[in-house]
ROSE-4610 file (N, C-alpha, C; in Angstrom, 1 decimal, always signed):
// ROSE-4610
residu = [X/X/X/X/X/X/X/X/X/X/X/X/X/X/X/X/X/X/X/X/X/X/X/X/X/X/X/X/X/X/X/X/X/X/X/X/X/X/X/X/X/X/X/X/X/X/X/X/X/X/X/X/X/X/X/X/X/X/X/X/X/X/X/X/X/X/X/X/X/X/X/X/X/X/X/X/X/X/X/X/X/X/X/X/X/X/X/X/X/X/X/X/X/X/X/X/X/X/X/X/X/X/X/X/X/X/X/X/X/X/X/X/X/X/X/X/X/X/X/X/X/X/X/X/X/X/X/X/X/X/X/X/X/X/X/X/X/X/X/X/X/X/X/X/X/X/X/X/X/X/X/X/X/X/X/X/X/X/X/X/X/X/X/X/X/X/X/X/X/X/X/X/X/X/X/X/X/X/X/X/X/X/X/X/X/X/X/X/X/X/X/X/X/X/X/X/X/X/X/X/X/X/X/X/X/X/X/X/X/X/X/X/X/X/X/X/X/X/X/X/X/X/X/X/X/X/X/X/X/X/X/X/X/X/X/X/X/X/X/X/X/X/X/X/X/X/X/X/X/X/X/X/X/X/X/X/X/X/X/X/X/X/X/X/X/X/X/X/X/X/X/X/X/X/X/X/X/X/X/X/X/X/X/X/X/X/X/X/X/X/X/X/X/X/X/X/X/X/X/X/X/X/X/X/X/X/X/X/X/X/X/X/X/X/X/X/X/X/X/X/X/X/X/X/X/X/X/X/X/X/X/X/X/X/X/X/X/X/X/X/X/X/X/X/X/X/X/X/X/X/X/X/X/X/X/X/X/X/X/X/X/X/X/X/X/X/X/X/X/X/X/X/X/X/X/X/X/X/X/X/X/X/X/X/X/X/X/X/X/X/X/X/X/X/X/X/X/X/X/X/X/X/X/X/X/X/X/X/X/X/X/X/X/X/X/X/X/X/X/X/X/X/X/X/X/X/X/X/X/X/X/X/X/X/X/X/X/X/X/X/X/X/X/X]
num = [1/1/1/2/2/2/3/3/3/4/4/4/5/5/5/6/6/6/7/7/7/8/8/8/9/9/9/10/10/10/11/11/11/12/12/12/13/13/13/14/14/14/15/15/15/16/16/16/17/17/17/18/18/18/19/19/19/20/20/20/21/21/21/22/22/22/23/23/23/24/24/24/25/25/25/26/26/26/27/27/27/28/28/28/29/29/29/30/30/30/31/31/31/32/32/32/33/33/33/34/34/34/35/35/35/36/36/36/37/37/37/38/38/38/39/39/39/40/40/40/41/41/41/42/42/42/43/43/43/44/44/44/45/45/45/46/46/46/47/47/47/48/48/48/49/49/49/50/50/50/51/51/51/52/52/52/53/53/53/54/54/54/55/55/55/56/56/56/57/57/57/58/58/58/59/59/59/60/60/60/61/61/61/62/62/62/63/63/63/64/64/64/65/65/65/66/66/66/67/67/67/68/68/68/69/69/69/70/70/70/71/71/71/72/72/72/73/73/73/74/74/74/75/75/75/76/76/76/77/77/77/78/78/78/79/79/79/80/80/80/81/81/81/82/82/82/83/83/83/84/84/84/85/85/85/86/86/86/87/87/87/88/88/88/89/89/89/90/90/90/91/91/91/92/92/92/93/93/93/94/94/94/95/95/95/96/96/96/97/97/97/98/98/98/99/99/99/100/100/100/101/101/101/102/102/102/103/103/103/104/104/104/105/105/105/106/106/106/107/107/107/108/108/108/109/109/109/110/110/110/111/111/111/112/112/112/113/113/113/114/114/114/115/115/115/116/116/116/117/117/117/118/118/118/119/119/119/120/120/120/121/121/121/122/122/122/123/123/123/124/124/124/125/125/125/126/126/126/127/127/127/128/128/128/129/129/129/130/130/130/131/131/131/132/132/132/133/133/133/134/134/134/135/135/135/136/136/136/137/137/137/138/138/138/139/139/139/140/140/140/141/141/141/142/142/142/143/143/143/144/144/144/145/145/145/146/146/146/147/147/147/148/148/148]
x = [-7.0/-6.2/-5.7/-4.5/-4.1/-3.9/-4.5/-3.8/-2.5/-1.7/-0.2/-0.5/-1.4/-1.1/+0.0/+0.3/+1.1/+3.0/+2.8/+3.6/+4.2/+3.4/+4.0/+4.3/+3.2/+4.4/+5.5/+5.8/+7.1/+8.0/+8.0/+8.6/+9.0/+8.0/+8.2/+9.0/+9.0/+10.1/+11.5/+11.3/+12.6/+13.8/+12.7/+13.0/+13.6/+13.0/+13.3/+14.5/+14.8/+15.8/+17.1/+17.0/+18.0/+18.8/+18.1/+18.1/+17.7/+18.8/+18.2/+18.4/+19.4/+19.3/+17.5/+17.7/+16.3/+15.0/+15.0/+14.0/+14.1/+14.6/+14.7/+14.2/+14.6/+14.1/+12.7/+11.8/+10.7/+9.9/+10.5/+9.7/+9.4/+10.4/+10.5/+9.3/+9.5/+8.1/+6.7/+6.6/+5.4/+5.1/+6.0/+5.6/+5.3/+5.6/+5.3/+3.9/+3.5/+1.8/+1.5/+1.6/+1.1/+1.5/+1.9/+3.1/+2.6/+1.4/+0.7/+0.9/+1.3/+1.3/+2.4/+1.4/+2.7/+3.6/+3.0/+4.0/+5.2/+4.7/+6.2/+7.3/+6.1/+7.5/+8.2/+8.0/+8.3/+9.7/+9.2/+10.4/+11.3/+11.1/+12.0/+12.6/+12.1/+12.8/+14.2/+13.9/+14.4/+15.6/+14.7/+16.5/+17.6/+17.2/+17.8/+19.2/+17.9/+19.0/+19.6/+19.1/+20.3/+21.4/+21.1/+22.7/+23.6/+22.8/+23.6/+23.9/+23.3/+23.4/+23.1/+22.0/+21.8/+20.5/+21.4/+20.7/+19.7/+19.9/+18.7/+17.1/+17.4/+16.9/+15.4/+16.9/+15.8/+15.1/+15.3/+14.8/+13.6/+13.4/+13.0/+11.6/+11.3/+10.7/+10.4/+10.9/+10.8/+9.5/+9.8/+8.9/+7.5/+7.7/+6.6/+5.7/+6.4/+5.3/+4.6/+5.9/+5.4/+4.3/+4.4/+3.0/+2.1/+1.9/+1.0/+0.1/+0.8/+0.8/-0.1/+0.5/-0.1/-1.4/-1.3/-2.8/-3.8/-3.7/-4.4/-5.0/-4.1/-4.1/-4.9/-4.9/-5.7/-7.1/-7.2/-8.7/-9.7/-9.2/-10.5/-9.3/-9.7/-9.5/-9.3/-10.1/-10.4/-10.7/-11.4/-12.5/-14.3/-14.3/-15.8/-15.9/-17.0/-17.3/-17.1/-17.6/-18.0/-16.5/-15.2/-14.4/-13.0/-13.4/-12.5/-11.6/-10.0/-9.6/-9.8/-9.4/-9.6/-8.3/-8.5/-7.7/-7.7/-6.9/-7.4/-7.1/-6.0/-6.1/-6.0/-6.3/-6.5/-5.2/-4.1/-2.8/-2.6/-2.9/-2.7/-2.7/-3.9/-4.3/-3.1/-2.8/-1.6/-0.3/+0.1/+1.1/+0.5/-0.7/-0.8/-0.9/-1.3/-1.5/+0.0/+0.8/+2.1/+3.5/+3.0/+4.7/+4.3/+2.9/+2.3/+2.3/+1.1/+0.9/+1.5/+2.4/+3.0/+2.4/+1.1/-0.1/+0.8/-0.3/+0.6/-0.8/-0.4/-1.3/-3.2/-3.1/-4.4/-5.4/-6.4/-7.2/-8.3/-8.9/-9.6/-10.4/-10.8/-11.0/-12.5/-13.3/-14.5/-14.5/-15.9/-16.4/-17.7/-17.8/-19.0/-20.4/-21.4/-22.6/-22.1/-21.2/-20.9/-19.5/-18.7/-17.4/-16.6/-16.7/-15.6/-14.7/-13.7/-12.9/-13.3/-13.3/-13.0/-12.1/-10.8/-9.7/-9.9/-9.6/-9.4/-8.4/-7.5/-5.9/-5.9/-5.1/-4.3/-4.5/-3.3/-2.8/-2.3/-1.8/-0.7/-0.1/+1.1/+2.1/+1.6/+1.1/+0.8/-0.7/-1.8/-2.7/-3.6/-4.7/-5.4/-6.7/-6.5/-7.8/-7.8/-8.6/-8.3/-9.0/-9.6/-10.1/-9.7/-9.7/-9.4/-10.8/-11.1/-12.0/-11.2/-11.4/-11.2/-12.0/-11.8/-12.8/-12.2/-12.6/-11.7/-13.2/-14.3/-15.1/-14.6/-13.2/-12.6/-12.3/-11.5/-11.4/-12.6/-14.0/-14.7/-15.3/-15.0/-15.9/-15.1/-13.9/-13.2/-13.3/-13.2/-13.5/-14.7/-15.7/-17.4/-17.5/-16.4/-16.4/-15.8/-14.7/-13.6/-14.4/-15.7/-16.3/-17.8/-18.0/-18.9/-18.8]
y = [-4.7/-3.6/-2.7/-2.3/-1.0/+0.1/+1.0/+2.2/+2.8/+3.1/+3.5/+4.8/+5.6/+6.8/+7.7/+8.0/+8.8/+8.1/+7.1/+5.8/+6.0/+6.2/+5.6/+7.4/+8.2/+9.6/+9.8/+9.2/+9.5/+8.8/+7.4/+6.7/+7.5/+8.1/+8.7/+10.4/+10.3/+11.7/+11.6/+9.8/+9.8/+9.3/+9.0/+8.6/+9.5/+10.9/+12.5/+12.7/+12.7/+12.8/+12.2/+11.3/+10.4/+9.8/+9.3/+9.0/+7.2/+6.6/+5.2/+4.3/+4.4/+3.3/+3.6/+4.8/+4.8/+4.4/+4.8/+4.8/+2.7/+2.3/+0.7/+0.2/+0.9/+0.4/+0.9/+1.8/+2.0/+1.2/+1.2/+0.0/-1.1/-1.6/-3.1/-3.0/-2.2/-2.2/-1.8/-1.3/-1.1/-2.4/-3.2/-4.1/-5.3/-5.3/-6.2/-6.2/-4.5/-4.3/-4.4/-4.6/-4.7/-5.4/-6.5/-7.1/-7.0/-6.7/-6.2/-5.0/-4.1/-2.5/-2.9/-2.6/-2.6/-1.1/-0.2/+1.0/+0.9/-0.1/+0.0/-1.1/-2.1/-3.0/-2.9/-1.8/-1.4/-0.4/+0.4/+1.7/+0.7/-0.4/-0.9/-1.5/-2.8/-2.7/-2.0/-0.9/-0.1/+0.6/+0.8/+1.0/+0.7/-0.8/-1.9/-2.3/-1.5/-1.7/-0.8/+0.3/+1.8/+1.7/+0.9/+0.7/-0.8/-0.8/-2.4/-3.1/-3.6/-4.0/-5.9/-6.1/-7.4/-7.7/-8.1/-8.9/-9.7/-10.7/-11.7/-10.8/-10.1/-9.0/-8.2/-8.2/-6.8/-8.3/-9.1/-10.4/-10.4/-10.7/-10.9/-10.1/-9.0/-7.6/-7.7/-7.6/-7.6/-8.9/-10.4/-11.1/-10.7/-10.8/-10.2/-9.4/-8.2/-7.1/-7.5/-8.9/-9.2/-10.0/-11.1/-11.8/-11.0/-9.9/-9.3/-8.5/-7.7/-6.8/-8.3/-9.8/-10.6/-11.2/-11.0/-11.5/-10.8/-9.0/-8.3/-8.0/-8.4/-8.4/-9.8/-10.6/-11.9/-11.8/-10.9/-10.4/-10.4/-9.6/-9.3/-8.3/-7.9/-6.9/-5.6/-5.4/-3.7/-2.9/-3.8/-3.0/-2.9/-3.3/-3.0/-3.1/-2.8/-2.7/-4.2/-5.1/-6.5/-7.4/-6.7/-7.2/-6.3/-5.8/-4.7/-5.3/-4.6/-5.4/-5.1/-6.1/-6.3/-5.9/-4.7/-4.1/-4.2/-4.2/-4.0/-2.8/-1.7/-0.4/+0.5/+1.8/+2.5/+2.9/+3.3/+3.1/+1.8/+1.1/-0.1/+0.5/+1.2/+1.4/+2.0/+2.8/+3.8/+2.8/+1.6/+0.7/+0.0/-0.4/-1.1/+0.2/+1.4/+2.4/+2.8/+3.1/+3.7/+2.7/+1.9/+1.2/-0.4/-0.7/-2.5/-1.9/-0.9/-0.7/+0.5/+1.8/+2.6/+3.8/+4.3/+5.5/+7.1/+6.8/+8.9/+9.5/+10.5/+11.8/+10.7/+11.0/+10.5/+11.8/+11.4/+12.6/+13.0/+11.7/+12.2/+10.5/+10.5/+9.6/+9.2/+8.7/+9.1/+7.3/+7.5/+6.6/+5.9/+4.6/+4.2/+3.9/+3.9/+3.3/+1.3/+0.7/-0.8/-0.6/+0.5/+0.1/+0.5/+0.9/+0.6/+2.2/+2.3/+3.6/+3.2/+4.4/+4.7/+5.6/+5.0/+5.9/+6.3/+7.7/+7.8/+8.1/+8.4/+8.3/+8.7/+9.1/+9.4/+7.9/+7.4/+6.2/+5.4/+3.7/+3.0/+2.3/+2.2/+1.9/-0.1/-0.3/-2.2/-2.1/-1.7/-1.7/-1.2/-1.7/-0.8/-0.6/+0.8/+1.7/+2.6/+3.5/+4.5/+4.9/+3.9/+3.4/+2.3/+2.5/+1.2/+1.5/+0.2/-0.2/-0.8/-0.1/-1.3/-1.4/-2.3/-2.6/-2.0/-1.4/-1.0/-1.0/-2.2/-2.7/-3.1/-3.6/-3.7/-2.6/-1.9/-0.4/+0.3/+0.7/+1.1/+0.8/-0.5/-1.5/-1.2/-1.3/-0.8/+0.1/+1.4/+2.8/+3.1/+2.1/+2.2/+1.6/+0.5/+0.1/+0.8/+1.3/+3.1/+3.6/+4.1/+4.9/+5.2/+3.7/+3.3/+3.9]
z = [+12.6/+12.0/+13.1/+12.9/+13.7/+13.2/+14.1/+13.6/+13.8/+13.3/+13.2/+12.8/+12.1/+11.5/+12.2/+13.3/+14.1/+14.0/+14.3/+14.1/+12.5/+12.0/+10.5/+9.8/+10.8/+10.1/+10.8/+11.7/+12.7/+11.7/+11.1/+10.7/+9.2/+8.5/+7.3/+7.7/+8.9/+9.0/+9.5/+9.8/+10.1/+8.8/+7.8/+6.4/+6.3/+5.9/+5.4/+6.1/+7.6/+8.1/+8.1/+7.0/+6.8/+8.3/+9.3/+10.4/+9.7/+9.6/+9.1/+10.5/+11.1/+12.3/+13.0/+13.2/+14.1/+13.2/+11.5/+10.8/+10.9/+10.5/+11.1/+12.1/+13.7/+14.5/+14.3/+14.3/+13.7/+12.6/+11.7/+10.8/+10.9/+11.8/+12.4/+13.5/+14.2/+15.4/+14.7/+13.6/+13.0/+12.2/+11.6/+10.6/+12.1/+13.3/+14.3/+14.5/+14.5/+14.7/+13.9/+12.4/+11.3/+10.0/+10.1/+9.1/+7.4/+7.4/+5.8/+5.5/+6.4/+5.6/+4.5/+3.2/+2.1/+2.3/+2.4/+2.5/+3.1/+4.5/+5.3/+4.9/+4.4/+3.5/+2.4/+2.0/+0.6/+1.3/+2.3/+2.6/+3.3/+4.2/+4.6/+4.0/+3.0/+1.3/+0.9/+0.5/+0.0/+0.9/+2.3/+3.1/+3.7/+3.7/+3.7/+2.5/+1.2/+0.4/-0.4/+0.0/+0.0/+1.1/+2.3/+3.2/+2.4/+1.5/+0.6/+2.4/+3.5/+4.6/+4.2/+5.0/+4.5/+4.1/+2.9/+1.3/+1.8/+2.7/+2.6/+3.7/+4.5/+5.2/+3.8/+3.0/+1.8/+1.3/+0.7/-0.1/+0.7/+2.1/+3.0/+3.0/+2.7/+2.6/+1.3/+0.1/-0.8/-1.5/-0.9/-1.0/-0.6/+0.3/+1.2/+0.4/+0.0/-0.4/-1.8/-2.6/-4.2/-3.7/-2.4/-2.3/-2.2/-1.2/-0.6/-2.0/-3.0/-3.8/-5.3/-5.4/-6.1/-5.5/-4.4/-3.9/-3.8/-3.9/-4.6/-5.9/-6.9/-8.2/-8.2/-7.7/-7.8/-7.7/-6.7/-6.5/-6.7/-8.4/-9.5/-10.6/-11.2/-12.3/-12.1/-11.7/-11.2/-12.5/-12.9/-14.4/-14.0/-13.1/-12.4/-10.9/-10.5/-8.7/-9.0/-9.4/-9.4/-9.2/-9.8/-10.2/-9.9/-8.9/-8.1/-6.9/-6.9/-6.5/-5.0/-4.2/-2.6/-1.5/-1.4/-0.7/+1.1/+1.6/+3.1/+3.6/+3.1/+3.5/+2.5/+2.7/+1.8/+1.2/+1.2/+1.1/+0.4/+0.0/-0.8/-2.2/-2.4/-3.6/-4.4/-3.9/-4.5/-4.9/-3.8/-4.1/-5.3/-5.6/-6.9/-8.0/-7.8/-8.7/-8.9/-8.1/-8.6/-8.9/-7.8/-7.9/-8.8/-8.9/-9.9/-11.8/-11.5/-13.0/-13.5/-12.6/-13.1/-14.0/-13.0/-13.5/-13.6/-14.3/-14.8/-14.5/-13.8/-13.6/-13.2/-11.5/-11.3/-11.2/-12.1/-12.5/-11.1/-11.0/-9.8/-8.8/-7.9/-6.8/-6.2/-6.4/-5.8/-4.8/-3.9/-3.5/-4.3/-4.3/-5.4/-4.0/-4.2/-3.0/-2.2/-3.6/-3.0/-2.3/-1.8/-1.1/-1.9/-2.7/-3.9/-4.2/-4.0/-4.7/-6.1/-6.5/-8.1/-8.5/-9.0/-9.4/-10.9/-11.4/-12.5/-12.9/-14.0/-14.2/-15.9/-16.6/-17.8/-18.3/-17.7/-18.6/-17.3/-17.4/-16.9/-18.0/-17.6/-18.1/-18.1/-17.4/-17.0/-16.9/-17.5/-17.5/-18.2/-19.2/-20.1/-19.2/-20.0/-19.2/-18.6/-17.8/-17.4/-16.5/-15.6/-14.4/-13.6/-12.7/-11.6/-10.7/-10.1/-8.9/-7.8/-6.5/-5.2/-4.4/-3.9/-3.2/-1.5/-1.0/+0.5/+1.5/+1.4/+2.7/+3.7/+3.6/+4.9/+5.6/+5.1/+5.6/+6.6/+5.6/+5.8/+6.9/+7.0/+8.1/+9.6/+9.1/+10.2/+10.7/+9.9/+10.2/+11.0/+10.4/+11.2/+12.5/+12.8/+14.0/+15.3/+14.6/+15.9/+16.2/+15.1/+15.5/+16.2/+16.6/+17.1/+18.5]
């Protein structure tokens, strides 16, 4: 895994700035160091096809993020630690919480003792219940290793 944090706020200010040529050349260099960040394939997605530029480009992006985003959902459920789904970055979560099952109002977030976030939420729109589990050991693992 890489870190981009600096990388990927430069990229999200160049979003704000409606600076698309350069926000492009950016996203393209980050999805090279990281071709899984769903965040960035989603904004590149999407600005690809606010310039209506080229179609097979956004298709391109678009698959991508539906494999990446179904092979999460594959996971588990995310109705228990046991059955929680398998994330690789912490930013994932939010792509299957906001843009997969369409959550209203997240109430609150904790860590569980096995790895696991526990989201709490109102409602989703694609999902009954009012908990999600992930599993983000990869993360963590990661995080424990930088800081070794």
């Amino acid at each position: 895994m890489y870190d981009m944090s600096q990388e990927y706020q430069n990229f999200m200010k160049l979003i704000n700035e409606k600076k698309y040529e350069e926000t492009n050349n950016a996203g393209t260099e980050l999805l090279k160091k990281n071709p899984v960040f769903l965040q960035t394939l989603y904004e590149m997605g999407a600005l690809v096809y606010m310039q209506s530029k080229d179609q097979e480009k956004m298709r391109s992006y678009t698959k991508r993020y539906a494999a990446l985003i179904t092979t999460i959902t594959a996971s588990g459920d995310g109705k228990t630690e046991d059955t929680a789904f398998k994330v690789i970055y912490f930013n994932d979560e939010y792509q299957v919480l906001n843009k997969l099952f369409l959550m209203e109002n997240m109430k609150q977030q904790s860590l569980t003792d096995n790895k696991c976030d526990l989201i709490e939420f109102d409602k989703c729109k694609y999902y009954e219940g009012t908990q999600m589990y992930f599993d983000i050991s990869r993360s963590l693992d990661f995080m424990h290793e930088l800081l070794k």
